[in-house]
N, C-alpha and C positions, 0 to 999 in steps of 0.2 A: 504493500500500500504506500508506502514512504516514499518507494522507488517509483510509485507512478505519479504523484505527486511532484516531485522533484523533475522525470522527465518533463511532464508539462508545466513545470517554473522555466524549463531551458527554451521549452518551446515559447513559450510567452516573450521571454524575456528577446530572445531572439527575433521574433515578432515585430517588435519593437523596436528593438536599438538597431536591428539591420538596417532599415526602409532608413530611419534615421540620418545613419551612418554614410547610405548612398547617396541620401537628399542632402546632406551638408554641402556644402560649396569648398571647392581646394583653397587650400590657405594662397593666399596671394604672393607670389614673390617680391620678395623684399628689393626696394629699388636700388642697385647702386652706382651710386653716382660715381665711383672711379672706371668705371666701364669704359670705353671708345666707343663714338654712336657706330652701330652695325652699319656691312653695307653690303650689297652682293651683285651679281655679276647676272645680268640680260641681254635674251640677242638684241631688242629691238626695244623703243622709248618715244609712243607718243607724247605730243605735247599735252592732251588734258591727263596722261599717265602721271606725266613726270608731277605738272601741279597737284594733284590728287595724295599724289606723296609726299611732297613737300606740304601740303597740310598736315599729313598724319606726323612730319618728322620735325616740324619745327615749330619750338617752343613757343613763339609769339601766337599761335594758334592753341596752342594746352592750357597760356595761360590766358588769354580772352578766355575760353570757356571754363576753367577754373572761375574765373570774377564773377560771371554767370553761377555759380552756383553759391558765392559770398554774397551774391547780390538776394539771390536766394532764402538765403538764412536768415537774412537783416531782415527779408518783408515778414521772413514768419515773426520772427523777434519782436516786429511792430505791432503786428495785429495782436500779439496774444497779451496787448496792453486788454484788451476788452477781454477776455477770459475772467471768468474769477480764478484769483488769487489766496491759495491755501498754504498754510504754514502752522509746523508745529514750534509749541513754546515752550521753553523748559527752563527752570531756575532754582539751583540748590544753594543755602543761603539763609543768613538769618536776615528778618526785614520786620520794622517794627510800625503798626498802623494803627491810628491814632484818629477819634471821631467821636460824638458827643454820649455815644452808648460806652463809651471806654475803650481800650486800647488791644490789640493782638498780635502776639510774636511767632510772623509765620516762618518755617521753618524750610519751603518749598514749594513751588508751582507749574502746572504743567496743563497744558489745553492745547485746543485750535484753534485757530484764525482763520475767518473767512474776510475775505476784500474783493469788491466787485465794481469796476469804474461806470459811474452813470455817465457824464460830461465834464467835458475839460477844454472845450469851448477850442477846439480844433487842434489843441497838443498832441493828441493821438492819431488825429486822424491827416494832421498833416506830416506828422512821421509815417503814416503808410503812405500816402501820399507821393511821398521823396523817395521810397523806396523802391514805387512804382514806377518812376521815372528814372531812378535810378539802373533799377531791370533791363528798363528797354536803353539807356546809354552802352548798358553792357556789351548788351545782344550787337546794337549798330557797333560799337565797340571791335567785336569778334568779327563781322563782316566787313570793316574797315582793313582791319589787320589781314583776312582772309584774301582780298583783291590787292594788300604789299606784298604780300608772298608768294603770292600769283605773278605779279609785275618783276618779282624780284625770280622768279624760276623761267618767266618769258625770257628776261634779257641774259639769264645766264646760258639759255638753249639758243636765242639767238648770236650768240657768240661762240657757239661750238662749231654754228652753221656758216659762219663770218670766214673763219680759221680756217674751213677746211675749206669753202668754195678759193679760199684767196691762196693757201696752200696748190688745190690743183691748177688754177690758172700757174702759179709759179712753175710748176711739173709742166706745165705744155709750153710755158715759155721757155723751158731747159728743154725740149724734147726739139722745138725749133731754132732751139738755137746752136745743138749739134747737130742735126742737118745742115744748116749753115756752115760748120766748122767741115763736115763732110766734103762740101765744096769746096771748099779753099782749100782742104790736103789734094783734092783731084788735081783743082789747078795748077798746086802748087808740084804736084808730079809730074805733072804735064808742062814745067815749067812756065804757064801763062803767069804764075804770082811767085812770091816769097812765102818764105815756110813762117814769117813773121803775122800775114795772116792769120794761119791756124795759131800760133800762138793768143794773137788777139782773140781770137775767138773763145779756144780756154779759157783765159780770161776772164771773159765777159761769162763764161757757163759757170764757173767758181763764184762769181760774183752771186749769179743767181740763186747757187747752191746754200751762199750765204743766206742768202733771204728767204729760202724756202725756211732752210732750218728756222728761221727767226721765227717764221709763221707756225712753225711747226711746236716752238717753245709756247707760243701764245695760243695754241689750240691746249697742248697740254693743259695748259693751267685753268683754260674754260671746262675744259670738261671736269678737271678735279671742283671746279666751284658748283659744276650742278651734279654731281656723285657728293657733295657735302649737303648741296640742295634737298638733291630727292633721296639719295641711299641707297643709289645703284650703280652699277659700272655700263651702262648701255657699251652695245657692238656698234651698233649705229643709231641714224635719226631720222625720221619721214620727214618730207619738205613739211613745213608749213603749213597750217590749213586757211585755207582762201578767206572763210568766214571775215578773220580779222579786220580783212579789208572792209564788211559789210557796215560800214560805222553810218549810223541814219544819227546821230546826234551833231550838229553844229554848235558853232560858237557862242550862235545868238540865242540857240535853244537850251542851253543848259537846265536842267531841272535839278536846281541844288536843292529844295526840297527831299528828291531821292536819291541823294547822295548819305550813303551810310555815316560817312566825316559830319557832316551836317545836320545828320538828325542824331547824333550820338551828343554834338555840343548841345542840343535844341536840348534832347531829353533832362541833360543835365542841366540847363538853364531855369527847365520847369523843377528839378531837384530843389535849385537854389531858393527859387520864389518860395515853395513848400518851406525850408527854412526860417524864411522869413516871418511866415505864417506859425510857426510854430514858435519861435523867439517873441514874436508880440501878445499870442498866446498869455505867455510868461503873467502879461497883468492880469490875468482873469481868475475867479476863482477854479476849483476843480472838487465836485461831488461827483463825492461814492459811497455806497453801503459796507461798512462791516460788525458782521457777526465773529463771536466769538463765546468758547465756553470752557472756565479755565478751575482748574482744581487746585487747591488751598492746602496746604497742611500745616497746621499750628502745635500749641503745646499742649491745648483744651478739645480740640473740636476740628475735623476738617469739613469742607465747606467748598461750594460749588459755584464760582462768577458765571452769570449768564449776562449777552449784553446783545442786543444788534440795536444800532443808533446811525441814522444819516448824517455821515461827515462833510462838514466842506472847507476845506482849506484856500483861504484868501493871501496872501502877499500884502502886507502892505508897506514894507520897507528893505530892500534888498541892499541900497548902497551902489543902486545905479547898474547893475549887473544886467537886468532883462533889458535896457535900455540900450546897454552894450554889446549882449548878444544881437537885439535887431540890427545895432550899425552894422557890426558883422556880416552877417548873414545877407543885408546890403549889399556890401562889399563885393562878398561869395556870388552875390546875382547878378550884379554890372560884368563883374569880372567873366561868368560864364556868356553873359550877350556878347561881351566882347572877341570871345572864344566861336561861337557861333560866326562873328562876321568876318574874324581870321579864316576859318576853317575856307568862307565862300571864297576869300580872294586867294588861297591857296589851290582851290580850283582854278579859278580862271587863271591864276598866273601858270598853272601847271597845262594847262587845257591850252592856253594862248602861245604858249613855248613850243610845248609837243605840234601843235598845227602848224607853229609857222616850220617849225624844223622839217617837216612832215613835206610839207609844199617844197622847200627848197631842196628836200633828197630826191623828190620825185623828177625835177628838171636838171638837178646835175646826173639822175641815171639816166637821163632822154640825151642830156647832153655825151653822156659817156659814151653810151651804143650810137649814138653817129662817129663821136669820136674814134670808135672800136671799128663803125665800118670803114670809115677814111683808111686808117693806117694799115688795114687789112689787106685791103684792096692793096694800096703804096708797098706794103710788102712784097704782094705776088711780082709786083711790076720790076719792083726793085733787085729780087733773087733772078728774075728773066734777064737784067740788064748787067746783072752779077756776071750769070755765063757768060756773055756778050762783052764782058770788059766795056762794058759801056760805065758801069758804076763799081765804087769803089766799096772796099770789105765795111770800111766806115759806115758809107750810107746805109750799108743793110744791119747793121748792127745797130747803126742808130734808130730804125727804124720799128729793130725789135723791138727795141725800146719802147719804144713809144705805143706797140701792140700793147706790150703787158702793162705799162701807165693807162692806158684808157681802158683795159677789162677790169684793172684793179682798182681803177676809180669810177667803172661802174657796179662792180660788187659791192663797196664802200657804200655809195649810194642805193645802194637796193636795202642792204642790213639798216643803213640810217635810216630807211624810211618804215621799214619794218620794226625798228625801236622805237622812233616816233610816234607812229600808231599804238603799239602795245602802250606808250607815255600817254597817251593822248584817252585809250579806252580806260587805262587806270583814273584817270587824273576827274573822265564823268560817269567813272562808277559806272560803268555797264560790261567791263573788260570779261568777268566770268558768265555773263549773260551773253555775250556773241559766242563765248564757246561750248555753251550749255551746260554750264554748272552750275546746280542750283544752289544757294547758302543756305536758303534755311526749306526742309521738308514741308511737305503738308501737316504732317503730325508734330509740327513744331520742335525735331529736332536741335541740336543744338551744332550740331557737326553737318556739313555739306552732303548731299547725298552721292554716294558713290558710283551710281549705277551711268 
């Protein structure tokens, strides 16, 4: 009988602490901060990839939506001024009480306290108030931050892509410019020239060598700034996506209203006002109920306070203190409108920049690709005039020149203008919206949707 007893305590017990056991949650790993941020190694690194990552990987994103959940705390903090307030009392102690029935030496006490705020003539309620505004500063806050890191992992991808187009042009201008050199050892066999030619021509192909390698230091180091960006080693890059271009927003039309910078100052402006409201508060009185029921022990008799009475606490001499919080709190709200009309003209001066740079990359790369076709053409003509000893090693070398100067300041030009733009969508807030990133879910996420 014992023993069946016993089996089923096992069974029970089992029952229980197993489902338990599974249903707990793993202990979280302990964060350490002497770590190196991870990174790993991809064939391939779209442009909304690479941003996507660089949200999950950089801090300025953890901690907007950190603040968001401080912001969090502070509105419960406020609201639960309207809750009643319960507390227990305790006091061990001699205390001597004195009243027209005679006097009592108590020796201890111990109750409850109830407190319940009726009005306080907006002290409460413009601390939730501020709270709520403060919330939504957060939010535009994290979405402000969320379109830097955006802008900041565009320009780091468009410099990988800078690097390498201005790298290959370099590789074709060393591939034509030992054909060049080719010709000249011909001639120079053929005795039509000097073997001083082909020398020149080396030359000029070491030169180039130089400069590839140059470009090739300056691709390195873009790509290590978007592998610290995003947290991967991409093989490669897809061009660009056309979208960019699609910018329907002008100069004249700015909508700083939906600018996240802008309504993150605005929110906190309305923070500030709420302040104020709460500091002038300060003169008023503030009624509330408390009950309470507290137990006595003496040397004769113990004995039971019962009490619930409507309190109201008035101010009538602080020493200039609420007075001085309103200056304050003043202060705190000029100072936030002023933040508010910084924020627009950091718009427009960022929006006015990005455009005009914008417009003048688009006509030095119009100007470049004529230039690219001019010298192209003058090339062919000039390598035909080469054979012909009609021209000399100079003109065709100078000419290559002049090839790789107009590709490589139409490349320059094409990257500027694609910085410009990416400067230009960040600057009216719409930069993750031409590439379909949403910031905040339907379901009021806090984090960008990944999908």
């Amino acid at each position: 009988m014992n023993k069946a007893r016993l089996t089923f305590l096992l069974c029970a017990l089992n029952g229980v602490v197993l489902p338990a056991a599974i249903a707990a949650p793993l202990p979280k790993a302990e964060f350490n901060w002497r770590a190196a941020p991870s990174e790993e190694q991809i064939a391939t690194l779209t442009l909304r990839d690479a941003i996507l990552r660089a949200f999950a990987r950089n801090p300025k994103i953890s901690e907007a939506a950190a603040q968001i959940h401080v912001g969090e705390g502070d509105l419960d903090a406020a609201k639960s001024a309207w809750y009643p307030q319960i507390s227990l009392q305790g006091a061990a102690g001699r205390s001597h009480q004195t009243d027209s029935a005679g006097s009592l030496n108590n020796n201890g006490s111990g109750g409850i306290m109830l407190s319940q705020l009726l009005y306080d003539f907006g002290r409460t309620g413009g601390a939730i108030d501020e709270q709520h505004a403060l919330s939504d500063a957060y939010l535009f806050g994290l979405f402000d931050a969320m379109t830097t890191v955006a802008e900041d992992t565009l320009q780091a991808y468009l410099d990988v892509k800078r690097y390498q187009a201005l790298a290959e042009t370099a590789l074709t201008n060393i591939a034509s410019l030992e054909r060049v050199r080719d010709i000249a050892r011909l001639r120079a066999d053929a005795g039509l020239n000097s073997q001083s030619d082909v020398l020149q021509a080396e030359t000029r192909i070491a030169a180039m060598h130089a400069t590839l390698e140059q470009y090739r230091a300056q691709l390195r180091s873009a790509k290590a700034q978007l592998t610290v960006l995003t947290g991967v080693v991409p093989a490669g890059l897809p061009e660009l996506p056309q979208a960019l271009l699609n910018q329907q927003i002008t100069l004249d039309k700015i909508a700083y209203a939906n600018s996240a910078a802008v309504r993150s100052a605005q929110a906190k402006q309305e923070a500030a006002r709420e302040r104020v409201r709460q500091a002038q508060s300060g003169h008023w009185p503030t009624i509330k109920v408390q009950a309470g029921r507290t137990r006595y022990e003496n040397d004769r008799q113990s004995y039971w306070d019962d009490e619930v009475q409507l309190q109201v606490e008035a101010p009538l001499y602080q020493g200039g203190m609420v007075n001085a919080r309103t200056q304050s709190a003043e202060g705190d709200r000029e100072a936030a409108q002023a933040a508010v009309q910084q924020a627009k003209l950091t718009i427009n001066q960022n929006a006015s920049t990005a455009y005009a740079d914008m417009i003048g990359a688009q006509q030095r790369q119009a100007a470049g690709e004529v230039q690219l076709a001019s010298a192209d053409h003058t090339r062919n003509v000039y390598a035909d005039e080469y054979r012909l000893s009609k021209r000399s090693l100079n003109d065709l070398l100078s000419v290559e020149q002049d090839v790789f100067q107009a590709d490589s300041s139409r490349i320059t030009a094409l990257y500027d203008g694609w910085d410009a733009t990416v400067r230009y969508a960040a600057a009216v807030d719409n930069l993750l919206d031409i590439l379909g990133i949403d910031r905040q879910r339907s379901s009021g996420d806090l984090l960008p949707s990944l999908q």
